[in-house]
N, C-alpha and C positions, 0 to 999 in steps of 0.2 A: 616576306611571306611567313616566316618564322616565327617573328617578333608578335605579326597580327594573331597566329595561333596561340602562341601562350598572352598572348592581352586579350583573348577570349575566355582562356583557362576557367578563372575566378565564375565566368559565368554561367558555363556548362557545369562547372561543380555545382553552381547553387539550383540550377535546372534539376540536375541530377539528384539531387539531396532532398530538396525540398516539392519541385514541383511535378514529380513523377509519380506514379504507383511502382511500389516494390517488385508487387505479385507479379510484373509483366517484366520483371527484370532478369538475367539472369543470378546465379544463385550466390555467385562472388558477388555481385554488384546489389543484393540483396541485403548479406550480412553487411559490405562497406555500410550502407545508407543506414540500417540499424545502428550502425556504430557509432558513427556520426552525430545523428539523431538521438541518442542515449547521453553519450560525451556532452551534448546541447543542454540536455533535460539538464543534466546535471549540475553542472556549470550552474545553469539559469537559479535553481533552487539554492545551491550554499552561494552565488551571490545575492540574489535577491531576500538573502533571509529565511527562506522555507525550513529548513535544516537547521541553521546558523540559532535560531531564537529557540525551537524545539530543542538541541542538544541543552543550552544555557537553564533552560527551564527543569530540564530532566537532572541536571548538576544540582541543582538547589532541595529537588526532591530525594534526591539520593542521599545528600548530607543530611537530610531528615529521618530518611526513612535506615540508614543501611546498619544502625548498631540495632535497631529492633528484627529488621532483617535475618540479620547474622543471629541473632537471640531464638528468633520462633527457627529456623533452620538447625542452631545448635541445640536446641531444647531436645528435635525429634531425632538428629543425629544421636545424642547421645542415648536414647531412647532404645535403639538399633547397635548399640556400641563401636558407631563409625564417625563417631564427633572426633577423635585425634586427626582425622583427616583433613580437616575443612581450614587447620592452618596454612599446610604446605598448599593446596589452592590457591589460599588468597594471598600470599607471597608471589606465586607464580602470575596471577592474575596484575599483582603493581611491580612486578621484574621491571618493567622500565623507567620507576623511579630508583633503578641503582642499590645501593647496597642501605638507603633508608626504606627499602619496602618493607625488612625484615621491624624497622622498630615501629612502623603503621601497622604491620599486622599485629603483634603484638599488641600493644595499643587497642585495637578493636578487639580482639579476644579479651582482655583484660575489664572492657566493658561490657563486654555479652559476658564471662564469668561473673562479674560482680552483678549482673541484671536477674536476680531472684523473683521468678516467676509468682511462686509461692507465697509471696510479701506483698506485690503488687495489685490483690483486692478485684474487685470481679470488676472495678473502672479501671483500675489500671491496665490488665489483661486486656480489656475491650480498646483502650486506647494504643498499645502495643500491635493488637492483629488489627484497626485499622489506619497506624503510621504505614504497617506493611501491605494492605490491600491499594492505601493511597497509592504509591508507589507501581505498582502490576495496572493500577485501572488508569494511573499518567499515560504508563508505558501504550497502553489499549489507543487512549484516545489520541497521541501520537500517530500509531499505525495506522488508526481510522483514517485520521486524515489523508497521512503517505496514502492508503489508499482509495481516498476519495468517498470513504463509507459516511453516511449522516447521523447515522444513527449506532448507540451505544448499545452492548447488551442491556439485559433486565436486570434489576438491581440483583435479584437472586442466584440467577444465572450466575451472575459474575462472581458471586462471596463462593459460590460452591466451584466454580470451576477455575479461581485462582485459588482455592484452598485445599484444594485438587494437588494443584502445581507447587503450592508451596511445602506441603510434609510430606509428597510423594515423591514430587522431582528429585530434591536434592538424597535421600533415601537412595534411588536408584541410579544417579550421577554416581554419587560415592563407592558405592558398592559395585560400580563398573568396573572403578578405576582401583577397587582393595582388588578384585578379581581379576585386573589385569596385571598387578602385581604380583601376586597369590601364584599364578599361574605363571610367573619370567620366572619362576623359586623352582618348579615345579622339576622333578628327573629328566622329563620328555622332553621339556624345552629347554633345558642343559643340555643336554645327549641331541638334540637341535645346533642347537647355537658353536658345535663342533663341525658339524657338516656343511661343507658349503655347496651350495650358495643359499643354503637356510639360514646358515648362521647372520651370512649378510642381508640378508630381505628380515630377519627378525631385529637386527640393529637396524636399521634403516626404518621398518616398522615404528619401534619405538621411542625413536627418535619424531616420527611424523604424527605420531600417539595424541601428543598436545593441540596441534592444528587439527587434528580430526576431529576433538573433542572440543572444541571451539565451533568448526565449523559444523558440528552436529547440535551444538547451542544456538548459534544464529538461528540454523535451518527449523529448528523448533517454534524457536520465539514469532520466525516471520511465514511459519505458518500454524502458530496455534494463536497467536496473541489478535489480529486483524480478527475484527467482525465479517468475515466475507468465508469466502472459499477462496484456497491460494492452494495453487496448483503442489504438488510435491519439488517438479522438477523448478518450478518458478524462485521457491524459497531456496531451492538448493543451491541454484548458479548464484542468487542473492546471499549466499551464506557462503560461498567459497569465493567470492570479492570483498566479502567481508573479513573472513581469517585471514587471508593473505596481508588485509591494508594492515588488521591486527597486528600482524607478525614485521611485515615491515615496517609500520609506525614506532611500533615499538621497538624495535629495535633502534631505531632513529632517537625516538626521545630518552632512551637509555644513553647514546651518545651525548645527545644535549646536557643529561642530569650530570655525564662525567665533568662537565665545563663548566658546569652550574656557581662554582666557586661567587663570579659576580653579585647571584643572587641572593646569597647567602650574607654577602657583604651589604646588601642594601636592604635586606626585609629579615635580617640577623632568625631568631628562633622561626617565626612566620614563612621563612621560605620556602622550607619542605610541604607545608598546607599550601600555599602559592600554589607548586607544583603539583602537588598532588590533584585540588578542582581543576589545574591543567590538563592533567591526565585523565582523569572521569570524564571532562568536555570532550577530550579527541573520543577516546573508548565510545562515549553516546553515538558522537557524532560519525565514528565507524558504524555502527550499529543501523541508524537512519539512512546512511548509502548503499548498505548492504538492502533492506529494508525498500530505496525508493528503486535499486536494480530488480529488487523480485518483482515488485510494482510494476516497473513498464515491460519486463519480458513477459509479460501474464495481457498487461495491455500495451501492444506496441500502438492502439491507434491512439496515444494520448501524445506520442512522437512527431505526429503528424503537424501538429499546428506550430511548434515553437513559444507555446504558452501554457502554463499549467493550468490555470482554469478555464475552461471549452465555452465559449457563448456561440451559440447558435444565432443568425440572421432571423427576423422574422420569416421571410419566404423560406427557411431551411428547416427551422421549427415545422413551419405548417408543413412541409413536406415527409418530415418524418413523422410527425403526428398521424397524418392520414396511411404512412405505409405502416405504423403498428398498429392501429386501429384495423385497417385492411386487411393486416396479416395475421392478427387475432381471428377476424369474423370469417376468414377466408377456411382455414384451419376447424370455426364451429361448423359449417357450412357442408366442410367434405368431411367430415366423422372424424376427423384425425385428434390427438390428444393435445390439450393445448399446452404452451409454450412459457416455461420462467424469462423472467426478466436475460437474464444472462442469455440464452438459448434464444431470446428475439434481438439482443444485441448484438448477438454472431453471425445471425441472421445478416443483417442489416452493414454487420461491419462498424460498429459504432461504439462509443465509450458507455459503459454497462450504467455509469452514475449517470449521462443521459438520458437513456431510455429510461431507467426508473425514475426518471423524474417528470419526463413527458408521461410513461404511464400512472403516476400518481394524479397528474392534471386529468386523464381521461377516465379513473375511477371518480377522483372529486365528482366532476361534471356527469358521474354517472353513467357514461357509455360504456365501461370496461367493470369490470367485477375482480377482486384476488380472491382464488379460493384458501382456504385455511390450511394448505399445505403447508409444507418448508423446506423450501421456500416457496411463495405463493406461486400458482398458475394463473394465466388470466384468461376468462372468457368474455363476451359478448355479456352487460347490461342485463339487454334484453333482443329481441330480435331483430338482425341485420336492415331488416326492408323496411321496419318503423324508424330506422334510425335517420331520420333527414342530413343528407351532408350539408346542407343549408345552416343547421343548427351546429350540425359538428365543426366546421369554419370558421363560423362565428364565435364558438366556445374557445376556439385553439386560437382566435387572432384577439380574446379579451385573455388572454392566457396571464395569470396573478394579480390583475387588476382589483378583487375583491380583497386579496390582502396587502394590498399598498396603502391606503388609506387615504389616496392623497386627493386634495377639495378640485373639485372641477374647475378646469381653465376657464379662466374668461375668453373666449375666440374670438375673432372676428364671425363674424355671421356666416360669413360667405364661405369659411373652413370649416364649417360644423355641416352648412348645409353640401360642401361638396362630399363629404364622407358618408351624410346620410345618400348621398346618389353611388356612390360604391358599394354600399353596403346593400342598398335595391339591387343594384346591376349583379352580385353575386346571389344574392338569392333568388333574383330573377332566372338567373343561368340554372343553379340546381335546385331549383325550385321540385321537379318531378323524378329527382335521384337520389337516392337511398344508398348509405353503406351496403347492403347486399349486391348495388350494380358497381361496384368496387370488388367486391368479395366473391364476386361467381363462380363458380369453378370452371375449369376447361380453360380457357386462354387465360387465368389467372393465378396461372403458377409461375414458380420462380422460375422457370425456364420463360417463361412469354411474359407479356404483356398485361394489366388490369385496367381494361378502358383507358388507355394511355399510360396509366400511372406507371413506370416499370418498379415492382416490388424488389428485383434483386438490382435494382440500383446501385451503384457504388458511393455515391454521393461524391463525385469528384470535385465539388463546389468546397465541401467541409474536409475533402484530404487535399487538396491544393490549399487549404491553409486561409480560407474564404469565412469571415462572419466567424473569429475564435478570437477574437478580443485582443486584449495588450500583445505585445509582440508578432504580430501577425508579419508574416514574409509578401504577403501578399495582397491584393485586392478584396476586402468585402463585399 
């Protein structure tokens, strides 16, 4: 009886994990199943490459970009007379390459001194700040991805709001860190540091100084660098899994470099470069986990499937099609204020790069409108009760057809002509209904019911892991 209990184990867990809703769970068995399902995401991505190729890539733009980096950075530090600083950083920054960080840094300061701004010619300059902008709009279209964004900022946006970040950030990084120096100097914090347990909570402080300011770097980057909105608290949790793996990796590969003897005997001068694009690979590639953590705690329903990119089912498409169409017209119908893309994805319970994607198909086609907010709103075309659901069906089940390009199948006859009789039988049925007998008010709120359709569906089709492509745990 025992043996059959735990030889069921294995399959109540993966009921539990995969085929269950969280929200109906209690709150321990909540956060397990997020943990789980995070640990999966993760996994799936640095083996499948997702991360793995992203870091590699970011290593090659770094070795391009980082002595012009460190140049426009020290140009404006010194500017501000807080450039002596920016060495000891980047010491601390390659601490776990061992006691050759100190001759890299070096090295790199030695190139940004010799890099005379002044000599360089208004191409040169121009080629200098855009080694450095390549570099910040890598970093963007990285993020974008991790979050599943399509689309990049404007060209302009991006020079003025990385240019933003590059002579102001480091400016006010540094001068954090001269002032929280300045101030351990200071009588008060002397006349502190005798009393306990001040004195111990300001050593202990200062000590945690460097991981806070790490983890206040992360939480910046992964929430100013994404084209989206990321929650504060989303990039935080993502930025204190990131310092730690910091702290502990490095620590780790500071061990390795002490052993490193081997390496040095087989790639002689070369070795410490070896290690060092070592070291920038891990560094990115913390970066990117920190990075895909903000990502799914912002969206856990991308957890659900066990596959990073979400394909919907045809019949599960058509089904959400019609409940944002619905829930747009519904929304113009009762006076209420219409809804952003995010705001009908929460709705709905659904990955936000979905719905905007189903509702760019229902502006194409014309039944949905974004107003020129920002981010857009969407209302109703035009009016609900012109809108035949006969046409909106048929829009939603020809859904990218006009940009496939691809030459009409030769059929069998007999398969053309059965689809032309499916295609009668549904416009037959809503022939005499209209998006507005979808959108009524009174039984068509999310508490009840719309003509059948239930708007606050959960879609337990698409969180059971149904019609999501590669990896799928379960039935399509």
């Amino acid at each position: 009886m025992a043996r059959e209990r735990f030889s069921n184990l294995p399959g109540k867990l993966e009921r539990l994990i995969w085929k269950t809703d969280p929200d109906h769970r209690p709150a321990w068995q909540r956060r397990l199943i997020f943990g789980v399902r995070l640990a999966d995401a993760l996994v799936r991505d640095l083996t499948q490459g997702q991360l793995t190729l992203h870091a590699m890539s970011l290593v090659y733009t770094t070795l391009l970009s980082m002595v012009p980096l460190l140049a426009v950075s020290f140009s404006v530090l010194k500017g501000f007379g807080v450039h002596n600083q920016i060495e000891p950083i980047l010491i601390q920054a390659l601490a776990p390459l061992g006691d050759q960080s100190h001759a890299i840094a070096e090295k790199l300061i030695g190139y940004v001194d010799n890099t005379n701004v002044g000599v360089l010619g208004s191409l040169g300059l121009a080629f200098l700040l855009y080694s450095v902008l390549s570099l910040v709009s890598k970093i963007e279209l990285v993020f974008n991805l991790t979050w599943h964004v399509e689309r990049q900022r404007g060209f302009a946006q991006r020079v003025t709001r990385y240019l933003s970040v590059l002579l102001i950030g480091p400016v006010l990084f540094f001068s954090a860190i001269g002032a929280t120096a300045s101030a351990r100097s200071t009588a008060i914090v002397q006349w502190l540091l005798r009393i306990e347990p001040f004195g111990l909570i300001l050593e202990v402080g200062a000590h945690l100084l460097p991981y806070a300011l790490i983890v206040l770097a992360f939480g910046f980057a992964y929430a100013f660098v994404p084209n989206t909105r990321v929650k504060l608290r989303s990039a935080l949790i993502g930025a204190l899994v990131a310092g730690l793996l910091w702290q502990s990796l490095g620590y780790a590969f500071a061990t390795f470099m002490a052993g490193s003897t081997r390496y040095t005997a087989i790639y002689s001068g070369l070795a410490i470069l070896i290690l060092f694009m070592i070291w920038v690979y891990i560094a990115w590639l913390i970066l990117l986990i920190g990075a895909s953590i903000a990502f799914y705690t912002q969206c856990p329903e991308f957890l659900a499937t066990g596959a990073r990119e979400i394909r919907l089912s045809n019949r599960l498409r058509e089904r959400v099609s019609l409940c944002l169409a619905t829930e747009v017209a519904s929304r113009h119908l009762r006076g209420l204020s219409p809804c952003t893309a995010e705001e009908l994805a929460r709705t709905l319970r659904l990955p936000t790069s979905i719905v905007r994607r189903l509702l760019a198909m229902l502006c194409r086609d014309e039944f949905l409108i974004a107003t020129a907010e920002n981010p857009p709103r969407f209302v109703p075309a035009r009016a609900p009760a012109t809108v035949s659901l006969s046409a909106l069906v048929g829009s939603i089940g020809r859904y990218d057809e006009r940009n496939q390009n691809l030459p009409t199948p030769d059929c069998n006859p007999q398969v053309i002509a059965l689809q032309e009789q499916i295609e009668q039988a549904v416009d037959g049925a809503l022939a005499e209904q209209s998006l507005a007998d979808l959108a009524a008010p009174g039984e068509g709120t999310q508490e009840g019911t719309r003509k059948g359709i239930p708007i606050a569906d959960r879609f337990s089709a698409f969180r059971t892991r149904s019609g999501s492509g590669n990896g799928d745990r379960g039935t399509p």
